[in-house]
N, C-alpha and C positions, 0 to 999 in steps of 0.2 A: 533385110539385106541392105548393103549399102551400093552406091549405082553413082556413075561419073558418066555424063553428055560431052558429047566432042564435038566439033564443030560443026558438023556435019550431021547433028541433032542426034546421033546413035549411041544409044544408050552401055553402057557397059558395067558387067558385075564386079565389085571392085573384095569384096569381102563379106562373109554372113554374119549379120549383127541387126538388129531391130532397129537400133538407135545410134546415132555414133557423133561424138565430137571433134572437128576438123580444125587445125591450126597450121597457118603457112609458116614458115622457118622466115628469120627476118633476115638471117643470115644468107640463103639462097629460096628464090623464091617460087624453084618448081620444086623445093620440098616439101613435101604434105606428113601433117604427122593428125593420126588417126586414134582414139580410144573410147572405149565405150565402160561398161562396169564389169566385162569379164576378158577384155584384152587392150593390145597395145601396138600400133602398124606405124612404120614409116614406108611411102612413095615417092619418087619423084617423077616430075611430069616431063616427057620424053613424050614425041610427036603426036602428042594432041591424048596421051594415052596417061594414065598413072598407074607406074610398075611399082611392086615391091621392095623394096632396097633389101631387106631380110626378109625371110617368111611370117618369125616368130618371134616377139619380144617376151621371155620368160617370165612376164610378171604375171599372175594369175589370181590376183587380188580385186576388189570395186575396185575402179579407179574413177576421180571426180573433173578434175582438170591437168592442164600442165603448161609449163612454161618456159620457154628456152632463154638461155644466160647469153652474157655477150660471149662467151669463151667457146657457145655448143653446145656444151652440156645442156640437160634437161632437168628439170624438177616436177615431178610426177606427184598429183594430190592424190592419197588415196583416201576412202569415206573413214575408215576409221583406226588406218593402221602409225596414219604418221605422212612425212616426203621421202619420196625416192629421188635422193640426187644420181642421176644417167652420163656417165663421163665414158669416153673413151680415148685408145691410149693415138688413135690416128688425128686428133684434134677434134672435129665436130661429130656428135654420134652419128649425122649419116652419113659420113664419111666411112665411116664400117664397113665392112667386108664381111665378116662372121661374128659370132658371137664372144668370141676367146677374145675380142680385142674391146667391149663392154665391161663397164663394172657400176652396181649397182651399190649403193649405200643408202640405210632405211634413219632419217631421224627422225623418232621419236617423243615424249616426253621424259624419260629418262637420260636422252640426250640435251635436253634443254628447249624443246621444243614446245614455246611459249601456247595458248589458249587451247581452245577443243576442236574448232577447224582449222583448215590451212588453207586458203587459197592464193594461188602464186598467179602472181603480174610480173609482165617487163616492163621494165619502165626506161627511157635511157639505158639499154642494153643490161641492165643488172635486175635481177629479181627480185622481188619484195614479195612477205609473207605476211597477207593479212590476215591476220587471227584478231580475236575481238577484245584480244587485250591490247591492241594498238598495230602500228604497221614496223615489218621489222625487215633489216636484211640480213643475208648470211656475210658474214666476216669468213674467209677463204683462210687467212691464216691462223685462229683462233681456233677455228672452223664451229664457231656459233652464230647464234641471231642474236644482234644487238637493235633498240630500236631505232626506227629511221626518220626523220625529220622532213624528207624529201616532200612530202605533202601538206607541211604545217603542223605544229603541236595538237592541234586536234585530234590529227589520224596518229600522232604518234603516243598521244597517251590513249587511245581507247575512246574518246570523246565520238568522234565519226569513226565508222568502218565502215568499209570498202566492202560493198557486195557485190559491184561490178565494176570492171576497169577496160573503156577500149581507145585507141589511139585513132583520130582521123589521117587525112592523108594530110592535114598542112599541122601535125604535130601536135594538136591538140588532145588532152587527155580529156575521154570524157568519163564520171567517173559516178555509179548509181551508190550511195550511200547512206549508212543508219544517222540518223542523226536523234539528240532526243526530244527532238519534235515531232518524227515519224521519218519516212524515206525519203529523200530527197534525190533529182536527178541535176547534175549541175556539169558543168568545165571547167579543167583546170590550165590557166593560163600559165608558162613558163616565165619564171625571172630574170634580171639579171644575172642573178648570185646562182641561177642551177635549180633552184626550186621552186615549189608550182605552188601556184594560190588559186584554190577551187572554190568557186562560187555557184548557188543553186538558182538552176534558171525557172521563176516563177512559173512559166506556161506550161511546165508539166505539173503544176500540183492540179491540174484538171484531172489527168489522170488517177486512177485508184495504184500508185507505186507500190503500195503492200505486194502486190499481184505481179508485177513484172518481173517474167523467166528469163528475157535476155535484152540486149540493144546491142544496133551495129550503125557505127557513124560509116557515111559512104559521099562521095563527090558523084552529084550526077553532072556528067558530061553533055548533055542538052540541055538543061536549065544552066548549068553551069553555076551550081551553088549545091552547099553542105547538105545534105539530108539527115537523120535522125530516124533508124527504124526500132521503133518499143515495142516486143511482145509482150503481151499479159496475159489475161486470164479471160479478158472480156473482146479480146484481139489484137490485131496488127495493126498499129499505129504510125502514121510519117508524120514528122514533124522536120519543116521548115525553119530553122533560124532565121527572126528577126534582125530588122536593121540593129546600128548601135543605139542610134537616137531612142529613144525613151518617152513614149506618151504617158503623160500624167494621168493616173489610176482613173478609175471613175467611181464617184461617190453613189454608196448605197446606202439605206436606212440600216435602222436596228428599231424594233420595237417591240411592247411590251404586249400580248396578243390574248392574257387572260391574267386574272389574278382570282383565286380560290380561298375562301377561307374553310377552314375545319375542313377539308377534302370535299366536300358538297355544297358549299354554296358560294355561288359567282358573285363576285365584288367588283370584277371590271371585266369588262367582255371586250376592250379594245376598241380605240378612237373611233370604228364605226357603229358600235352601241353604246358605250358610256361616252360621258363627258369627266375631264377632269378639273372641274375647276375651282375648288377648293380639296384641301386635306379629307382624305376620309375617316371617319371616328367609330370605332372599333371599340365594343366592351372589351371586360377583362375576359372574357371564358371564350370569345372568337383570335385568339390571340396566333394562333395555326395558319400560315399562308404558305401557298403555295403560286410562284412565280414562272410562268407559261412566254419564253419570248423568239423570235423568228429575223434573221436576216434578212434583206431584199439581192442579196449577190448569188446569183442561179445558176453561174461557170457549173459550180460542181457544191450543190447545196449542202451535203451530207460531209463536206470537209469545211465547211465554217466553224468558226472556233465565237465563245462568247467569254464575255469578261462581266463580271457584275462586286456591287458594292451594296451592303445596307447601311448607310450613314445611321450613325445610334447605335449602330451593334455589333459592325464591322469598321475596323480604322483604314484598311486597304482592300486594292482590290487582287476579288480573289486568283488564282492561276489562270491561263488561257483553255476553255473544255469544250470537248465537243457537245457536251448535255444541252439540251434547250430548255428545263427547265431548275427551277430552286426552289425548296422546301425550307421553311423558318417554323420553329416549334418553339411553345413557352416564352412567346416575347413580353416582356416586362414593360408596363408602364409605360408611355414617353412618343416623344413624336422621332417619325421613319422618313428615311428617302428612300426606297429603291432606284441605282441605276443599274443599265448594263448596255453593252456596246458587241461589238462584234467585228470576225475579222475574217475575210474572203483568204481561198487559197492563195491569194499571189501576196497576201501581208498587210494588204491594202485594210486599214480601221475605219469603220464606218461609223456613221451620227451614234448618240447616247440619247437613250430612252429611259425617261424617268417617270418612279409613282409614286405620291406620297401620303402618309396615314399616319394617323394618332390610335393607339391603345390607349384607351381610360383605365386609371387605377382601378381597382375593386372597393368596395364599400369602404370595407374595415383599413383603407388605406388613401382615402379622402381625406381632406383637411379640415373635416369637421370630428372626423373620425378620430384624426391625429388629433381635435384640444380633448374629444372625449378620454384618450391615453393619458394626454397631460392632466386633467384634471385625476384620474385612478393616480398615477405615481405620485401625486402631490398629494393623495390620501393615504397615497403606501407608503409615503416618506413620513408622513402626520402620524402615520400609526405605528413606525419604525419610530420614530423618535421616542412615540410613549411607553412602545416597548424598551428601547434602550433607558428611556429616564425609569422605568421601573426595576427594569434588571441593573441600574447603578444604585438605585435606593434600596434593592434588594443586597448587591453587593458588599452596599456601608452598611446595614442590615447585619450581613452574614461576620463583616470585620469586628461591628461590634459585639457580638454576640464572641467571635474568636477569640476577641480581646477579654470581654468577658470572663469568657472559659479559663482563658491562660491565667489572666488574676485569679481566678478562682483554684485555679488548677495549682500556681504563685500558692495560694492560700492555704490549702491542703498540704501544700508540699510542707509550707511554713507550721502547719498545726502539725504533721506527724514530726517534726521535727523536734515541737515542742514540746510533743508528749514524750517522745524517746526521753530530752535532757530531763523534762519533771520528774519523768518516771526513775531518773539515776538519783534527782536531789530527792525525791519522797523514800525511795529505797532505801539510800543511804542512814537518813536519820532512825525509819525503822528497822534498820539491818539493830543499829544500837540501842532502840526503845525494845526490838524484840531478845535481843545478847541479852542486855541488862537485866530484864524480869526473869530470863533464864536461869540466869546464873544467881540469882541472888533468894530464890526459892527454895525452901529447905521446909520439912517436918516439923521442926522446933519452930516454926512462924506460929502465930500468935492466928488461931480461922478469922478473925475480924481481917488480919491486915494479908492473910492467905486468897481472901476474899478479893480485896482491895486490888492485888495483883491480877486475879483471874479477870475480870474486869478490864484492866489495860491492857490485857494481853487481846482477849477477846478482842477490844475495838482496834487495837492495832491489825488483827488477820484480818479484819473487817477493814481497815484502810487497804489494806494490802491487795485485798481481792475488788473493790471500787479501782484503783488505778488500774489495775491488769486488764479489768472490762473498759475501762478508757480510753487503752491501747487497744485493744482487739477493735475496738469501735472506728478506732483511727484507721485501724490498717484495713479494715474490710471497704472504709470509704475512701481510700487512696489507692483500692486493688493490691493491696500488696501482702495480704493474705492467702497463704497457700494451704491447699486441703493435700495432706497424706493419708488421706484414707485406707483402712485395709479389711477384710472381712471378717468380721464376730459374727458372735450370738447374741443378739439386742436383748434377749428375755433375761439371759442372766447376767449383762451388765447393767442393764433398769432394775433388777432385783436386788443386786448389791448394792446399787444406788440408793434405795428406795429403804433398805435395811438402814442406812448411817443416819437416817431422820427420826427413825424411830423413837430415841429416847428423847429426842424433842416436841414430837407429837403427845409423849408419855408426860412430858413436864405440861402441857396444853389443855389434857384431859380431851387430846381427838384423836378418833379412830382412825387408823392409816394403813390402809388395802393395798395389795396387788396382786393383780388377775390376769392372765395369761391360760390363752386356750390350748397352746402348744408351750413345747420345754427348750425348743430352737427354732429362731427364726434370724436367719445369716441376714446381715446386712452389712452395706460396705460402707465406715464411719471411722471418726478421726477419735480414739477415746477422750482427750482431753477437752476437746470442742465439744464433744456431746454431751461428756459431765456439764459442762457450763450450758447448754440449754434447760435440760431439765434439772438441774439443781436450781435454777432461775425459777422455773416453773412449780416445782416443788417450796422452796422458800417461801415464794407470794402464798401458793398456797394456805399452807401452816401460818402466815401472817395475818391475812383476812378470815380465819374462821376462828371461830370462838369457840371458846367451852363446850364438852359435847357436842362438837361436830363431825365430821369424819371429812376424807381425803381418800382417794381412793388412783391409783394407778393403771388401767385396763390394754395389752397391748393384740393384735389378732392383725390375719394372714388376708388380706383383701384384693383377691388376684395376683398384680404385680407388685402392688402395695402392701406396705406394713405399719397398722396405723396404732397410735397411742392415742390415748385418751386421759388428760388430766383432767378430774373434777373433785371439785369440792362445794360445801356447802356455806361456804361467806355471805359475805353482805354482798355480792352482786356490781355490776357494773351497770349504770344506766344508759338505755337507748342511745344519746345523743354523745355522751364521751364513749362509746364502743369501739364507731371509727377510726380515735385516732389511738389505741390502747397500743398500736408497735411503734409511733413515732417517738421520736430522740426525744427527750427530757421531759416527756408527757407524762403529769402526774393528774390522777381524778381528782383526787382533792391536792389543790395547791396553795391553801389558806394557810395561815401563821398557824391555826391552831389544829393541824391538821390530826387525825388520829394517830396514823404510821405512817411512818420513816418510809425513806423513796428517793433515790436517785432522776429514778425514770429513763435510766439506760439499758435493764437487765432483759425486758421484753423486747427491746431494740436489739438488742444485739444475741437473744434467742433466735428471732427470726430472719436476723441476719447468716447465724451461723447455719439455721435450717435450709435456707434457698442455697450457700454456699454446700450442702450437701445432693442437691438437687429434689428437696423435697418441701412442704407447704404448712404451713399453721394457720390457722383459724382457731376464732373464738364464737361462743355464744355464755349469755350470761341474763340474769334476772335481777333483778333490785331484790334486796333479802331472802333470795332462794341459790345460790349459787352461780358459781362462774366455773365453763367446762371447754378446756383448750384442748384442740385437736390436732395433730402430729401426723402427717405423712410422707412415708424413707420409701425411697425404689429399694426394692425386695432383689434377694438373688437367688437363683436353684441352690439347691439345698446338695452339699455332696461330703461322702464321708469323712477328705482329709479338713475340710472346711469344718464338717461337725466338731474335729477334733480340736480346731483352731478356736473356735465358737468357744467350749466348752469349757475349758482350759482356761478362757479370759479371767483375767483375776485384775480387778480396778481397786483399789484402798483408796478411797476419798477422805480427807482429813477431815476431823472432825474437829480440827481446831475452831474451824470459822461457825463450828453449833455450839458444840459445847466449851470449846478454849479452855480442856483438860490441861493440868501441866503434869511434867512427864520428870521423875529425877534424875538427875544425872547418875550415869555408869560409874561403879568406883572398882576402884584394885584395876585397873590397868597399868602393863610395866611401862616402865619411864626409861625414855629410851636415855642415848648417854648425853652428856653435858657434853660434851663435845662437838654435840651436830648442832648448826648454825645455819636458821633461817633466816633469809630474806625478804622482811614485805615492805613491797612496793606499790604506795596507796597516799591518791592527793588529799584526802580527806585525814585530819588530825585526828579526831574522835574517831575513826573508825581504825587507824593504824592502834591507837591506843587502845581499844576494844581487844583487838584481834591480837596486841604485845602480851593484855592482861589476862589472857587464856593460855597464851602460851611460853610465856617466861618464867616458869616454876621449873619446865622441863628443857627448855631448848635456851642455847643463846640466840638472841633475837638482832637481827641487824635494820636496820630502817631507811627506806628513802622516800622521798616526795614528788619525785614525778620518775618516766620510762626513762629518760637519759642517765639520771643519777642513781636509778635501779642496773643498769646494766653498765656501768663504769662501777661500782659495789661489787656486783659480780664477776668480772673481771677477776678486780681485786682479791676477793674473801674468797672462790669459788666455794661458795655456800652446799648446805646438803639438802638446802630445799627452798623455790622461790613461790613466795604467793603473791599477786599481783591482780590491779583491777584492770578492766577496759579499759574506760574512757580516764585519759590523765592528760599533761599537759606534757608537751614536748617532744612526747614519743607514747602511742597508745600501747595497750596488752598486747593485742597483735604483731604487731611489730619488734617490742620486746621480745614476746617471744620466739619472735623468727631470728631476730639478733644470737640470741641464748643459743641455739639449735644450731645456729650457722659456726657457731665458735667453736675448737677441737678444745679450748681449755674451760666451756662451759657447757657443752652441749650433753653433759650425762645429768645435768641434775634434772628433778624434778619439778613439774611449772605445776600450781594448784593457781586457777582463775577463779576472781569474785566478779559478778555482775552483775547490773541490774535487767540485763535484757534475756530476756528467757526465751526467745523465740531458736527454735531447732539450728534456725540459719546462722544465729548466731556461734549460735555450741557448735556446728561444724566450721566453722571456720576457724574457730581457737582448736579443737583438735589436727586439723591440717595442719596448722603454724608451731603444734608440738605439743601444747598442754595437757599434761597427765590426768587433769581432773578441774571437772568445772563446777562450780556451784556461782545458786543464783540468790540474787540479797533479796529478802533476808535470810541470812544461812541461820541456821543452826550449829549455836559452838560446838556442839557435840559431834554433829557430823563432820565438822572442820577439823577437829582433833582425829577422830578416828583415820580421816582420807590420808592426814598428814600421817598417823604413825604407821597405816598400809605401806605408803610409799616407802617411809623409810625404811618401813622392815624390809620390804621386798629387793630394797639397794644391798639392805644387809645380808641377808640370806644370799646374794649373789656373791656378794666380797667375800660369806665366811666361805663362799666352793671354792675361791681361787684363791684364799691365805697363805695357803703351803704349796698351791702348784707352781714346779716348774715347767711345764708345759703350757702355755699361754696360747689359745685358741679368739683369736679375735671376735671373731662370728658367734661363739659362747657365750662371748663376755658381754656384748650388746648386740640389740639390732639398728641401733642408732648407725648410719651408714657413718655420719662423724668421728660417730667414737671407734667405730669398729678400723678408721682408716687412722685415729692416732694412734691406735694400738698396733697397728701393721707399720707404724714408722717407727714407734719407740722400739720394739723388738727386730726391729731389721736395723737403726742404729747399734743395737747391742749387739746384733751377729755381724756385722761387719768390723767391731771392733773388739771380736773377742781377745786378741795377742796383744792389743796394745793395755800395758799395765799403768798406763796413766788416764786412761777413758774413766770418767768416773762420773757421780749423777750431776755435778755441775757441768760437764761435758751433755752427759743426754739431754738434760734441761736447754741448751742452749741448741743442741741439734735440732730440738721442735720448738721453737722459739716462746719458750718460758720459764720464770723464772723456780729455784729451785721447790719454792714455796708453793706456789701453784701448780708444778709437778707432781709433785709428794701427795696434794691433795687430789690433783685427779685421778692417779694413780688411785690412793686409798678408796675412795670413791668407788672406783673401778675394780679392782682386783684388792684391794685390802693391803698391800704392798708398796712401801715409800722406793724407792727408785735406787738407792744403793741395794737392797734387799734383792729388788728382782735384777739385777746386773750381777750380784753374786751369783743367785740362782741358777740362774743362764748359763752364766760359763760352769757352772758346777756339771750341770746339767750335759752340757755340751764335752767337756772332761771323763763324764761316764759312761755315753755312746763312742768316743773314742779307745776307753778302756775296754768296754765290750768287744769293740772291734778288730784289738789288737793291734791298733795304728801305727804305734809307737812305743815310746819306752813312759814311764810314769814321771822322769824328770822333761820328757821334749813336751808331754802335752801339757805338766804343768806351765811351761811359757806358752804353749800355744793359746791358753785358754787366759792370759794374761797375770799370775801370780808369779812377783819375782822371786818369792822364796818358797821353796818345796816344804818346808814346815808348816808355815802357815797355809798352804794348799791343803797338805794334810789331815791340818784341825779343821779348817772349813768343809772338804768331803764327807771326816767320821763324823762332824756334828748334824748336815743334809741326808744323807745314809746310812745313818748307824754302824759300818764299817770302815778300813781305810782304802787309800785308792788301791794296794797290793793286793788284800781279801777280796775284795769287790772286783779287780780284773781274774781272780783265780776261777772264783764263781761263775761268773760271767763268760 
């Protein structure tokens, strides 16, 4: 309950409440205004008594504080709802009579109601709202809180708050605040200008301010001077203000009262057990200190603040703390000061106490330590260098060897090149020492000089096949040898092989076997590359053995393996030349007067071609007992449609290069007409002449001497067949014949190529660019005749199908896209100008831009038809699908189809159809 004394020491019940907060009105001063945390009372005091003024104030919230305006009004703190501003309409709220003439308004945070407390002061009759975001008042006509400056920028940004605010009686505000150094109790003197400058009065930092619930400044009338009452936590407090005069602080120590290293062992116990009179020196591994130190200012021990520095490892000192001691971990090398100082409740800084010590480096970071580093880097740099000078001599090493390579590489490039052109100069001349003993071989020769011939011929297939291993030898060492392999049956390609030596074993008087345990054995091989291994191998053979000897061929299924075995019984090979019997140009005997003949490539380039199949040769051999070469091919499963590919293989190896049979020429072939006009185009003299002298009995023969002047000829003549070589000057075959193909008024003839390059890549690449037909030097006249009268025949059998048609089908007539689009142009010039009776073949001729001559011919060429021919045809043609059709009369479609006179329309219908156009439309 709450309870009022009257003068007359009698106590009186004023209200039931535990606790209650009392504030006099500054406006009248027997009003009492009363609240606790569950109501709200205004009194006023009338004879010695305090009455009611209302019973009940309706608020029914905590309530915390409250504070009256200069207007009356009130401002009501509640704990957590916000202010109640209390107005009424009779001027000051206790001026009141009832309640109807109160009004209460709650602001909140949604109202603008700044921080999370609110505690209201008067200050100079207006209220201030301290919240801890700074001190505000209320603006009456805004009606918000702005902040207020009345206390100094401090309280008004938030720096100080106001945790308590009370007024003495001569005007002084005295005012308990946050500061951020802890609580401060201080006065705020009035200005000039209106506003107050509050300063904290040191005598209270004795006290513990954390703790203090209230203060009340009061004038005692018998001392007659200001009093100061602090409650706290620890009690009721009077405090006296001092004069103004000011005594000079008084000086305390600060000192350093332990020092710890590594947590357990004492290093300095303090001026009354150590001494310090030199540095103290500290290993590396005590390097852990721990700093213990104590003020002498005893006001109020536990609020001394200390300050410290470690010169070496700190550049300033650190914040003001209450801690008395400091911990240093992992201090490095070098020499320390510890200082620290200290600072009493009222500000006052006391003496600086200093320790100082040395850390010693660690071993490995002594200065003996450090030449021992410098002399290693100076061996790492010694050994860096001889690395680097090796990996540069290794470097000019590897350039020269690059360089090397590249010349060599240079080298190679330049030998296959040279083989290529040799291999065209060697071809050429035997393309004509092989023509000539061709041709000039007949039954009526005299055997002496039939003899004589077989002879040159022989050694010539014999140069012929020396160069071609030449070239394989080139290309296999430049890599530019490609294996097509495909899957046979090895037994009976070795067997046909093995058959064609026969009747030269028969001339030897040696036995010649071959043995096979099975009748297929698939293997996946290039045929022409495998002929040239074992025809190698077979030849030496037959070379090396003599009179009654034998030779024998053995081939069997060895797991994944399928191995041959060549042996026979020769003179042997001895020990010491065994080793080198596959290297290049290696002959056993290489004496002038050697027995047999030898290149000493054909073993080189056997085992060349055997590795490029993915299989191995070996040899063994005896000095007059025999020499026995062994062959092993990766084997493949064995499967029906393979048997049947196996089987099937059929290889004819020429027997020119054993026995250099010759063979007679075919006779009674028709001769085709004198009309048709070849073109050869070939830089060599002798061989144009070769190839005139074969074929100018039957053909006209036209000639040029290089690709340029081959294909301005053709232009010209538009020939019925051109043969030409590769390699020429100014324009190669190639190209030629892309020229040929690319042209509408040359692209239907026929191209036959001569060459000396027999490689597959070659021959696809002249069939891409158009050529009908390749053949490789040395040809055979014969064959060159025949391929020539194939073609022509084949041109002709097409012309004699379109002789008589009027119907012209492009796509029929060739598959040449060329030709097929000249012909889609001549016959759409014709249908476009069917009515005009002056269109004539010098008109179509000039429509595809040629002349009449080389019209007529490609036409012929082509459909068998010169160019007025098929212009009549057409419109005849065109004249009797309109007759069918009933379109007209027989004089409108005689102009339609361009004939100025109906007679001669006439004769040219009945003589194309056997009828006239009157019979023929009756039919029709």
């Amino acid at each position: 309950m709450t309870f009022s004394i009257d003068r007359n020491l009698k106590v009186h019940k004023l209200f039931d409440t535990n606790s209650a907060y009392l504030f006099q009105s500054a406006i009248d001063s027997n009003v009492i205004y009363a609240l606790d945390r569950t109501g709200f009372w205004m009194f006023r005091y009338e004879q010695g008594v305090l009455r009611p003024i209302i019973e009940t104030i309706p608020i029914d919230i905590e309530l915390e504080s409250l504070a009256e305006d200069g207007d009356g009004s009130l401002w009501v703190q509640t704990y957590y709802e916000g202010l109640y501003h209390v107005q009424s309409s009779a001027g000051s709220v206790f001026s009141s009579t009832n309640l109807d003439q109160i009004t209460f308004t709650l602001y909140d945070k949604e109202k603008g109601l700044p921080g999370k407390s609110w505690p209201v002061y008067t200050i100079d009759g207006k209220t201030r709202l301290a919240s801890e975001e700074g001190l505000f008042r209320f603006e009456h006509k805004s009606k918000t809180f702005i902040p207020d400056t009345l206390l100094g920028k401090e309280f008004a940004n938030g720096t100080y708050a106001v945790a308590g605010l009370k007024k003495d009686d001569h005007g002084v505000l005295w005012i308990w605040a946050k500061t951020p150094e802890g609580y401060e109790l201080g006065k705020a003197i009035k200005r000039d200008d209106g506003t107050f400058r509050w300063k904290a009065v040191p005598d209270f930092r004795r006290l513990d301010l954390n703790n203090v619930q209230t203060f009340y400044p009061e004038y005692d009338e018998i001392l007659k001077k200001d009093i100061i009452w602090v409650s706290t936590n620890d009690g009721l407090f009077r405090y006296e203000p001092k004069d103004q005069t000011e005594r000079p602080p008084a000086q305390f120590g600060t000192f350093i009262r332990r020092v710890v290293v590594n947590q357990d062992s004492l290093l300095y116990g303090g001026t009354a057990v150590s001494k310090r009179e030199k540095p103290r020196m500290l290993t590396s591994e005590n390097n852990n200190l721990l700093f213990r130190f104590s003020a002498t200012s005893y006001d109020r021990t536990e609020a001394n603040q200390f300050q410290y520095q470690l010169d070496g490892y700190e550049k300033t000192w650190s914040p003001w703390t209450l801690e008395v001691q400091k911990a240093y971990t992992n201090l490095s090398a070098g020499d320390y000061v510890f200082r620290v100082r200290s600072k009493n409740p009222y500000g006052t800084i006391g003496t600086t106490d200093s320790f100082t010590f040395k850390v010693l480096p660690p071993l490995y970071l002594t200065w003996w330590a450090y030449a021992i580093y410098g002399l290693i880097l100076l061996l790492f740099l010694f050994q860096v260098r001889r690395w680097e000078l090796k990996r540069v001599n290794k470097k000019h090493a590897l350039q020269l060897q690059l360089t090397e390579f590249n010349k060599l590489k240079e080298l190679d490039q330049l030998k296959s090149k040279f083989f290529a052109n040799i291999s065209h100069e060697f071809r050429t001349p035997l393309t004509l020492i092989l023509g000539q003993l061709d041709s000039v071989q007949s039954p009526r020769l005299h055997v002496q000089d039939m003899g004589k011939l077989q002879v040159a011929y022989r050694n010539a297939r014999r140069l012929l096949r020396l160069i071609n291993e030449l070239l394989d030898l080139s290309k296999l060492e430049a890599g530019g040898m490609e294996l097509r392999a495909e899957r046979h049956n090895l037994v009976s390609f070795l067997k046909n092989l093995v058959s064609s030596f026969e009747s030269t074993a028969e001339q030897k008087n040696v036995t010649l076997n071959f043995l096979s345990e099975v009748d297929i054995l698939i293997v996946k091989f290039e045929p022409e590359k495998m002929e040239k291994i074992f025809y190698n191998l077979l030849s030496n053979a037959l070379k090396f053995t003599g009179e009654n000897g034998f030779v024998s061929v053995s081939i069997a299924q060895q797991q994944k393996h399928v191995k041959v075995i060549v042996t026979d019984s020769g003179i042997g090979i001895s020990a010491t030349e065994l080793p080198h019997i596959f290297d290049r140009f290696y002959q056993v005997d290489d004496s002038q007067t050697r027995e047999h003949e030898g290149s000493g490539i054909g073993l080189a380039l056997a085992k060349e071609l055997i590795e490029l199949h993915g299989g191995q040769i070996s040899v063994t051999s005896e000095e007059k007992a025999g020499t026995s070469f062994t062959v092993l091919l990766p084997a493949l499963e064995t499967k029906e449609k393979e048997l049947e590919i196996g089987s099937d293989l059929e290889h004819d190896l020429s027997k020119d290069d054993m026995n250099a049979e010759f063979h007679t020429p075919v006779s009674g072939a028709p001769s085709p007409s004198e009309n048709e006009i070849i073109l050869i185009v070939e830089d060599n003299t002798d061989v144009r002449a070769y190839i005139r002298e074969q074929l100018e009995e039957n053909y006209t023969i036209v000639e040029a001497c290089d690709g340029q002047k081959g294909l301005d000829k053709a232009l010209e003549l538009i020939p019925d067949l051109i043969i030409t070589d590769v390699m020429m000057p100014k324009m190669d075959g190639y190209q030629l014949s892309q020229h040929i193909r690319d042209d509408e008024k040359t692209s239907h003839i026929p191209i036959v190529m001569l060459t000396a390059r027999a490689d597959i890549d070659d021959k696809i690449t002249g069939l891409k660019t158009g050529v009908d037909s390749y053949l490789i030097k040395p040809f055979n006249a014969r064959e060159l005749k025949a391929r020539i009268r194939n073609l022509i025949q084949q041109r002709r059998d097409l012309r004699e199908r379109f002789r008589e048609a009027t119907i012209i089908k492009p796509s029929e007539v060739s598959v040449t896209p060329v030709d097929q689009l000249f012909l889609e142009n001549v016959i759409s010039s014709i249908e476009n100008n069917f009515s005009n009776e002056d269109f004539s073949v010098e008109s179509l001729a000039s429509s595809v831009h040629m002349s009449v001559s080389q019209l007529n011919r490609k036409l012929g060429a082509l459909i068998d038809q010169p160019g007025g021919q098929l212009i009549r045809s057409m419109r005849l043609q065109r004249a009797a699908d309109l007759l069918k059709q009933d379109a007209a009369t027989i004089v409108e479609i005689c102009y339609q189809v361009g004939f100025s006179e109906q007679s001669t329309f006439t004769r040219a219908f009945k003589k194309q159809f056997g009828v006239s156009p009157r019979e023929y439309k009756k039919t029709g």
